[in-house]
Residue frames relative to the residue before (quaternion, step in Angstrom):
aa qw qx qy qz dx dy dz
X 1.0000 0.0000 0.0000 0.0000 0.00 0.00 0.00
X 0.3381 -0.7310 0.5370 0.2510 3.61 -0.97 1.02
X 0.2788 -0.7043 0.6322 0.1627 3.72 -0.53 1.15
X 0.8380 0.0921 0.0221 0.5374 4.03 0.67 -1.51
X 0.0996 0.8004 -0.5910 -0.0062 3.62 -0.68 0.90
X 0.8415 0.0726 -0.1627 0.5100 3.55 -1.62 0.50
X 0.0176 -0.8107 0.5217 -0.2653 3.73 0.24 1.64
X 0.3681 0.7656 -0.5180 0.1002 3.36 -0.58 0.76
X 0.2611 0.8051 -0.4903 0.2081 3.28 -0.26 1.25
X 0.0838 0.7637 -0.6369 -0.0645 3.59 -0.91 1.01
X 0.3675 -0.7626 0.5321 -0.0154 3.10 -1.93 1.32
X 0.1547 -0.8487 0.4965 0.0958 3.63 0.08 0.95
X 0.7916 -0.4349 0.2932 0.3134 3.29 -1.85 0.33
X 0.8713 0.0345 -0.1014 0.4788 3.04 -1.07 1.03
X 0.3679 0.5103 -0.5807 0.5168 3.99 0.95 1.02
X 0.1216 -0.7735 0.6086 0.1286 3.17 -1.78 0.93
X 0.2385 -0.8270 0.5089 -0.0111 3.81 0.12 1.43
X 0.1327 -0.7522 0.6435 0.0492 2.94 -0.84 1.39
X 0.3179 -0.7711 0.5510 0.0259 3.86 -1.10 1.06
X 0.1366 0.8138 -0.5504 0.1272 3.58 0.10 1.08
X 0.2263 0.6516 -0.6917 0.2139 3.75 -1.50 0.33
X 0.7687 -0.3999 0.3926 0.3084 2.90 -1.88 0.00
X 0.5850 -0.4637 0.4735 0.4675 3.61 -1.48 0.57
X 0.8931 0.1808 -0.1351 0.3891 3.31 -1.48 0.42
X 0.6033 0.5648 -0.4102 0.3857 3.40 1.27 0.47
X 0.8634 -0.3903 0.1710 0.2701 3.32 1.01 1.02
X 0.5038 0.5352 -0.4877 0.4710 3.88 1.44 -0.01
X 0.5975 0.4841 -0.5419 0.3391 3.48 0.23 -0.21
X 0.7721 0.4162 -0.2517 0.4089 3.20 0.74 -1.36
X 0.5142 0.5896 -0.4491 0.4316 3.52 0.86 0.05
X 0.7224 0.3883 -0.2212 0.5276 3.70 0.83 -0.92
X 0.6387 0.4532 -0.3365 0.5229 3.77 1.08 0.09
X 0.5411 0.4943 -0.3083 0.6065 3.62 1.49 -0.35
X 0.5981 0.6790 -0.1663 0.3920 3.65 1.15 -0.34
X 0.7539 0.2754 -0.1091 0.5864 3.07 1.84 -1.29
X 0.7005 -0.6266 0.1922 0.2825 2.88 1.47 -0.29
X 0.2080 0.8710 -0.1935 0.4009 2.57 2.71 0.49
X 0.7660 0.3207 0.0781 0.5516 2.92 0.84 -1.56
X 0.2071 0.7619 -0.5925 -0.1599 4.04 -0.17 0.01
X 0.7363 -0.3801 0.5262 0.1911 3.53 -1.84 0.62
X 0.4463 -0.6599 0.5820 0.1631 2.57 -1.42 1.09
X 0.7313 -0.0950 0.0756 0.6711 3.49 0.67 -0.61
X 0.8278 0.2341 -0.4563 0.2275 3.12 -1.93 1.00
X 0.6773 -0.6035 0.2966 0.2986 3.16 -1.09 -0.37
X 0.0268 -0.7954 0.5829 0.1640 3.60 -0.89 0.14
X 0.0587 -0.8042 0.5846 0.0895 3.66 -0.33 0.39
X 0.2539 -0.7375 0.6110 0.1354 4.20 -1.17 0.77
X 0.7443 0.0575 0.2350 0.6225 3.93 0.13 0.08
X 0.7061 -0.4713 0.3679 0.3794 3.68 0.84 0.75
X 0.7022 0.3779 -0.2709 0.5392 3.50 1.19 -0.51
X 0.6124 -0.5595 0.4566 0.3216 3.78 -1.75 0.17
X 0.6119 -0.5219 0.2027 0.5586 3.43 -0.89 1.09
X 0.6854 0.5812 -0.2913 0.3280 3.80 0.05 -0.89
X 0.7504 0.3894 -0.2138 0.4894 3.31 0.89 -0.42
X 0.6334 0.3187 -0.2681 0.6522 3.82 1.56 -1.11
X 0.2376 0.6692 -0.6305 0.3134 3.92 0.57 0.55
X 0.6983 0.4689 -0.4009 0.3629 3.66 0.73 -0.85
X 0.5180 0.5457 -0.3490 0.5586 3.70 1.00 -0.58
X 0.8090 0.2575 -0.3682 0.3791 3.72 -0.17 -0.27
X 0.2515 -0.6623 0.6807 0.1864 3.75 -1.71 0.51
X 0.2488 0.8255 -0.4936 -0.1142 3.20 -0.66 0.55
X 0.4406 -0.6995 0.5465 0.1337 3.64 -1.38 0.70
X 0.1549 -0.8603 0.4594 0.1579 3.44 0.39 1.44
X 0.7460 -0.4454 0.2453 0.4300 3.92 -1.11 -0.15
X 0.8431 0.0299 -0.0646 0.5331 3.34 1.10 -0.84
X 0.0867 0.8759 -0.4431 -0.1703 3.44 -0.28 0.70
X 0.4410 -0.7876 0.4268 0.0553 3.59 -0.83 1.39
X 0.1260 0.7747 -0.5741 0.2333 3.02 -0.62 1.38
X 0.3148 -0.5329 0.6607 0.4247 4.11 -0.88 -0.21
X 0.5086 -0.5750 0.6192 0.1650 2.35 -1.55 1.74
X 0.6754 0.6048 -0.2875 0.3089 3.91 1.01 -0.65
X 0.4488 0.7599 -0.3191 0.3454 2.92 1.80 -1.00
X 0.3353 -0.8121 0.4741 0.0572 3.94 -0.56 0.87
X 0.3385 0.7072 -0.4710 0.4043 3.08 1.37 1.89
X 0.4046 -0.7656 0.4580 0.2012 3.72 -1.03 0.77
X 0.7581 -0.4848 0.2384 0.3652 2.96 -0.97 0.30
X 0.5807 0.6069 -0.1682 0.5159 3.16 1.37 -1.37
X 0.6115 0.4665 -0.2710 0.5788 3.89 1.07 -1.25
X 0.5512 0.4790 -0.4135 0.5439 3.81 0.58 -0.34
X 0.6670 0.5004 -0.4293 0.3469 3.79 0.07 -1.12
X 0.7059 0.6007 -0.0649 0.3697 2.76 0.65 -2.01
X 0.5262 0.4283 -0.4490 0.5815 3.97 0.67 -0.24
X 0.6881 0.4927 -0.4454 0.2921 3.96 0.37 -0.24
X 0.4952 0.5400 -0.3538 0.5814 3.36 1.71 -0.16
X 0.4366 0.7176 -0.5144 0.1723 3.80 0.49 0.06
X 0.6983 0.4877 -0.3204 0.4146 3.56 1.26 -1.31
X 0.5087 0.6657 -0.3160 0.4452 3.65 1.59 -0.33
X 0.8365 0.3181 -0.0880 0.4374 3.23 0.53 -0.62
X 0.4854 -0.6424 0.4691 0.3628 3.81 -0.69 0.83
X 0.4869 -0.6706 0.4897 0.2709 4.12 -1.63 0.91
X 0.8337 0.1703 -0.3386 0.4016 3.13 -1.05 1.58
X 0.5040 0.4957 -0.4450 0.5498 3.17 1.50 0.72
X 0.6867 -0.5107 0.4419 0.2688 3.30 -1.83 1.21
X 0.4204 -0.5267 0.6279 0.3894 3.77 -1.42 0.33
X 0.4003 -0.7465 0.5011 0.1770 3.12 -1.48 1.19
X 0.5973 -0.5014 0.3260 0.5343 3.83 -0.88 -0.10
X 0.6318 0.4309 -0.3977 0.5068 3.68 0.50 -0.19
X 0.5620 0.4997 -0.4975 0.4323 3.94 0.70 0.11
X 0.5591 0.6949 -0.1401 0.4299 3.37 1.38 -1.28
X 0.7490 0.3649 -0.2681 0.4837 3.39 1.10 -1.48
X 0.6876 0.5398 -0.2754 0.4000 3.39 1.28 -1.11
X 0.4940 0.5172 -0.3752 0.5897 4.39 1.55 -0.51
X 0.6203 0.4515 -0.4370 0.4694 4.20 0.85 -0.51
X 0.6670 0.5696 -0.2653 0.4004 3.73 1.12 -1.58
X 0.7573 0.5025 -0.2467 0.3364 3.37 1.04 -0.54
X 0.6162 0.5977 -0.1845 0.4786 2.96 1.65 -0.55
X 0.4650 0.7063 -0.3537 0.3998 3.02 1.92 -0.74
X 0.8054 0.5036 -0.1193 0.2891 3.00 0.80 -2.36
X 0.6335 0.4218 -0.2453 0.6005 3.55 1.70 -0.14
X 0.5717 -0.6832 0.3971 0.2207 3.35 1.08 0.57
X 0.6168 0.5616 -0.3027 0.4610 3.76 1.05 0.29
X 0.1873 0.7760 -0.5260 0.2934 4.04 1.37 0.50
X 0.7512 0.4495 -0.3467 0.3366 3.75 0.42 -0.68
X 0.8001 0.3128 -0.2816 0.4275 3.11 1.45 -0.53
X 0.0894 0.9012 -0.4068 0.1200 3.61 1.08 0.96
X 0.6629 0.4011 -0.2530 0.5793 3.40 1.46 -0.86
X 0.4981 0.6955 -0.3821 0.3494 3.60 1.05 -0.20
X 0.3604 -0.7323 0.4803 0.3212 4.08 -0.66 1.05
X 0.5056 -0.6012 0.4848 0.3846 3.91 -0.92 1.07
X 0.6696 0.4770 -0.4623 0.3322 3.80 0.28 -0.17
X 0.6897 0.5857 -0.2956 0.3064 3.14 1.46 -0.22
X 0.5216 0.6308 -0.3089 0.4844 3.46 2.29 -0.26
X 0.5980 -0.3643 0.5479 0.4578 3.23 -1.49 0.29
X 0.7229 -0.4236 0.4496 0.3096 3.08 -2.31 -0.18
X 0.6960 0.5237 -0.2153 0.4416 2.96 1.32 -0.88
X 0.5873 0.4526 -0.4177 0.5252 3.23 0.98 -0.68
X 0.7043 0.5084 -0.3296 0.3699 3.67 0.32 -0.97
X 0.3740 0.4020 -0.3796 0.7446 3.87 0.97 0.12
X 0.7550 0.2474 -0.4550 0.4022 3.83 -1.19 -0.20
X 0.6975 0.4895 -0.3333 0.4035 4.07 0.94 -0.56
X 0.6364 0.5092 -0.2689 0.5132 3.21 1.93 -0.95
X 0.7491 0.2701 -0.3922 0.4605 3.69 0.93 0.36
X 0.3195 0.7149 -0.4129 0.4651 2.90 1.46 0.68
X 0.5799 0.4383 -0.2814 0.6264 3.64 1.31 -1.51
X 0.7723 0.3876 -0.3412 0.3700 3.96 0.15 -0.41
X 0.7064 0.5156 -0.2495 0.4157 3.32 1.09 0.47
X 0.6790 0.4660 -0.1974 0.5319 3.13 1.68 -0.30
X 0.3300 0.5045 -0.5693 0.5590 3.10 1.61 1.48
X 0.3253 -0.6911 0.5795 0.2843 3.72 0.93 -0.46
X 0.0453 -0.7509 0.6273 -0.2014 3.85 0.86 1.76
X 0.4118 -0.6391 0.6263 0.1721 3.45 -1.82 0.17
X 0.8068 0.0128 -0.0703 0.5865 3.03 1.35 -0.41
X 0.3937 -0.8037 0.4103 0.1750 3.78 -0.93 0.73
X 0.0439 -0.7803 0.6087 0.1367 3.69 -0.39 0.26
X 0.2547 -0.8003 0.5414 -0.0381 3.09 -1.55 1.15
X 0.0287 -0.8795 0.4706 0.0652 3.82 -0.42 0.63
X 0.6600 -0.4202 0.1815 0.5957 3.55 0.50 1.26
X 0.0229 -0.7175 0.6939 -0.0564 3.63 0.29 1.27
X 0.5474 0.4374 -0.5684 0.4312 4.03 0.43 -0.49
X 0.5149 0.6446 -0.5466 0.1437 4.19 0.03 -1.00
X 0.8193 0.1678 -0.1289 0.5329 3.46 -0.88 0.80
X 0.7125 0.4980 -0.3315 0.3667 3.94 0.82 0.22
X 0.5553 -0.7013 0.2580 0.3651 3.61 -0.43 0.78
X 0.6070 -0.5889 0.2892 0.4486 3.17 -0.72 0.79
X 0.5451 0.5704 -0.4477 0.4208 4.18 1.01 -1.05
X 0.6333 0.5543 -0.3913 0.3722 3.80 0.47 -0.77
X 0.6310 0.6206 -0.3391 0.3190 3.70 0.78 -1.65
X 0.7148 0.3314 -0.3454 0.5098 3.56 0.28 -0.75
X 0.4928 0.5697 -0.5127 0.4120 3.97 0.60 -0.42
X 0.5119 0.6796 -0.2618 0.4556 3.70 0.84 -2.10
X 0.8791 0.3078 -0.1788 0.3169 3.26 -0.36 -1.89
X 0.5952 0.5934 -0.2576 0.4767 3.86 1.28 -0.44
X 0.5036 0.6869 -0.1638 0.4977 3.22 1.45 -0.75
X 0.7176 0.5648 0.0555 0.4037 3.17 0.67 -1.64
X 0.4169 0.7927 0.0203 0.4444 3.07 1.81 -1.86
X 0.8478 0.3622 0.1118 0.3709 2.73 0.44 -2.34
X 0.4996 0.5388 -0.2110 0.6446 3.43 1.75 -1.42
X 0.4834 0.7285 -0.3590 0.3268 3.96 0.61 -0.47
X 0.7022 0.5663 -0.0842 0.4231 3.11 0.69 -1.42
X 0.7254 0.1636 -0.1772 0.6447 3.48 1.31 -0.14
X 0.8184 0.1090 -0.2128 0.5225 3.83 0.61 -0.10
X 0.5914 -0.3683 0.6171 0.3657 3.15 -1.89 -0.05
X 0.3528 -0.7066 0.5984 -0.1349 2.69 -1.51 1.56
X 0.3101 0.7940 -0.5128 0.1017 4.11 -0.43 0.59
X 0.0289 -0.8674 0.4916 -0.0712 3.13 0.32 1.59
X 0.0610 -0.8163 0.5493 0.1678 3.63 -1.21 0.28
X 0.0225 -0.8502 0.5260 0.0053 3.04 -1.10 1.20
X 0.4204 -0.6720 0.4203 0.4415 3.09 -1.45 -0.10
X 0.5588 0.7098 -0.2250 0.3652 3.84 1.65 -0.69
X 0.0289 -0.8548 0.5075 0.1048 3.18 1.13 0.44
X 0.6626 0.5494 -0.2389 0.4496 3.81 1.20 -0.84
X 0.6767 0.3789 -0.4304 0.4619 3.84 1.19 0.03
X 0.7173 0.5320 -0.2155 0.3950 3.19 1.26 -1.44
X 0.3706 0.7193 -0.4485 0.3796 3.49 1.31 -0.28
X 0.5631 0.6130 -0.2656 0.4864 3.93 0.80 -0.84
X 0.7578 0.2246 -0.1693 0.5887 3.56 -0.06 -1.25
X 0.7235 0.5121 -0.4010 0.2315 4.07 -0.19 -1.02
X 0.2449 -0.6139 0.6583 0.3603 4.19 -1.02 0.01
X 0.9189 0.2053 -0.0683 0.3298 3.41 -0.17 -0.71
X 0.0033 0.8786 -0.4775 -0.0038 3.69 -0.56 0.44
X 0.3227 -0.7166 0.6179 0.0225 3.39 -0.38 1.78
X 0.0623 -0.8396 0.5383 0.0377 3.86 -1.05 0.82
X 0.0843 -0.9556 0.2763 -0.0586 3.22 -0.19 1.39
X 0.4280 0.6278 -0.6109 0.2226 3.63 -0.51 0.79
X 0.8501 -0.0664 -0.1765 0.4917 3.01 -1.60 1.90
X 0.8018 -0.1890 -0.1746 0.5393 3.94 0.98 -0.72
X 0.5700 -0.6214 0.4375 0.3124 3.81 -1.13 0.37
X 0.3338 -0.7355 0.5716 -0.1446 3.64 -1.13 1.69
X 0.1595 0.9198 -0.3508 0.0735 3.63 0.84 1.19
X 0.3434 -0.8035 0.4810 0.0721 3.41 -0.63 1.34
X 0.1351 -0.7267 0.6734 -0.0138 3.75 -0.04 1.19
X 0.7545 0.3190 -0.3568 0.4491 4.08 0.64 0.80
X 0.7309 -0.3560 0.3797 0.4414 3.21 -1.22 -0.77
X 0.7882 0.4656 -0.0729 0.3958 2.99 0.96 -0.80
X 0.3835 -0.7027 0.5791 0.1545 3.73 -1.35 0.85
X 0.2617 -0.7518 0.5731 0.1947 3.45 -0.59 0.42
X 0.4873 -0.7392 0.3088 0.3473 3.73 -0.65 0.68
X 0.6977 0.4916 -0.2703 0.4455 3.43 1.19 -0.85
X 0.5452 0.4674 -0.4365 0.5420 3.93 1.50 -0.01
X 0.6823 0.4702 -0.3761 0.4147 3.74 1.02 -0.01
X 0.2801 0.7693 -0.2746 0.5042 3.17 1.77 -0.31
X 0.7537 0.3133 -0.0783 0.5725 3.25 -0.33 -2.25
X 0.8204 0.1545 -0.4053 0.3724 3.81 -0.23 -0.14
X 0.6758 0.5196 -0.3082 0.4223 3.70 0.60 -0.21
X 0.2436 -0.8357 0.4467 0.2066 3.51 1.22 -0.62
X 0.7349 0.3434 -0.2816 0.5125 3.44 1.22 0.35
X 0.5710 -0.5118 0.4276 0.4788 3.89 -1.00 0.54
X 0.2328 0.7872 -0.5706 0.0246 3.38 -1.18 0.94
X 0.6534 -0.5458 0.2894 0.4375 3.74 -1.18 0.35
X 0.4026 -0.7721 0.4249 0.2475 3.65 -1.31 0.04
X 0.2378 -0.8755 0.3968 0.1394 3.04 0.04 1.40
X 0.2836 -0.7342 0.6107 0.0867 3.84 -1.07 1.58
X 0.5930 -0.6034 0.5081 0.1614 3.84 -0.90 0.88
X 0.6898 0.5755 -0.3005 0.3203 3.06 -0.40 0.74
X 0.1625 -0.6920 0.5649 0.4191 3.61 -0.72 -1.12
X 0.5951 -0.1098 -0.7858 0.1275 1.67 -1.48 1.72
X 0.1989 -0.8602 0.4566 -0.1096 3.49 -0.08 1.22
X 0.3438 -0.7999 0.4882 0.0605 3.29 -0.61 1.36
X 0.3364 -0.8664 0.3383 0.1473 4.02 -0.82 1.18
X 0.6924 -0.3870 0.4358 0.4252 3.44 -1.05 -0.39
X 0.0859 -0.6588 0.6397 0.3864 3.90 -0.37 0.20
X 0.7423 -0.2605 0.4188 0.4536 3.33 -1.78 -0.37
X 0.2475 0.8050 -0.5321 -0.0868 3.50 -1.87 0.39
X 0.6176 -0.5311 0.3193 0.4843 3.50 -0.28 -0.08
């Protein structure tokens, strides 16, 4: 079954693209076809000039759900620090520069105080600022996002999205959501997806490309603040 067909989309340095569409229309699998999870039937994808598999090292990414026991009797800092695993050879201690870089990351998401603190004990939200913490302390060029808001209160989201904002400024940014109406604020560009991909090189959505991927009459949504939303559909 074809999930993604006639794709074409290129994403430059330091842009932060937000991917939205229907469930099952195909942003996950676009950002797994990215890392190299998934491979195409035909054409090409290229990360940094190189094939997913090889520019995998350039990317962090922070998948939708990440499973773990909340009981499990791991710190925050031990969370960071498992992102330094592909860096480092199996059965060999973290080094002090893994240590400095799992502290640096925590910095840049603003959560350092609670390193010694067990992840079952953070909010959702906080726990998402440590998980892109773990995707940063490979020292990526570019980040990928899978509805990191999912399951997080709405007060957090605009904290999240400012955050993010900020992490901009030095990497490439490729977030998916479903909220096109929160993330609309913080994103430049916006690639719409179901079955095929609708790319916005502006601020702006046209109504009838929201149309063709939503399949139902909806509002146009203008970048920015004040910034106009999505109504409800099916």
């Amino acid at each position: 079954m074809v999930v993604l067909e006639d794709i074409n989309l290129n994403v430059r340095k330091n842009d932060f693209l937000g991917i939205i569409g229907p469930n099952g229309g195909g942003k996950t699998t676009l950002l797994k076809t990215i890392l190299g999870i998934i491979k195409p039937y035909k054409g090409d994808i290229k990360v940094m000039g190189a094939s997913p598999e090889k520019g995998r090292e350039y990317i962090g990414y922070v998948p939708q759900y990440a499973f773990f026991d909340m009981k499990f009797p791991i710190t925050v800092l031990e969370v960071v620090l498992t992102g330094r695993l592909n860096r480092i050879k199996y059965f060999k201690n973290y080094s002090k520069k893994d240590r400095e870089l799992s502290e640096m990351a925590l910095k840049q998401v603003e959560m350092e105080k609670y390193k010694n603190k067990k992840i079952g004990e953070l909010s959702g939200g906080e726990r998402q600022r440590v998980f892109v913490a773990r995707a940063l302390v490979s020292q990526p060029q570019i980040l990928l996002l899978d509805e990191p808001m999912a399951n997080v209160d709405s007060p957090r989201e605009k904290e999240f999205y400012e955050l993010l904002k900020k992490l901009k400024e030095k990497l490439t940014i490729i977030l998916v959501s479903h909220d096109i109406g929160i993330i609309s604020a913080y994103i430049d560009k916006v690639a719409c997806v179901n079955r095929k991909l609708y790319f916005h090189d502006s601020r702006e959505i046209r109504i009838d490309d929201l149309m063709a991927v939503y399949g139902c009459p909806v509002d146009m949504i203008a970048h920015g603040i004040p910034h106009r939303v999505l109504k409800e559909h099916d």
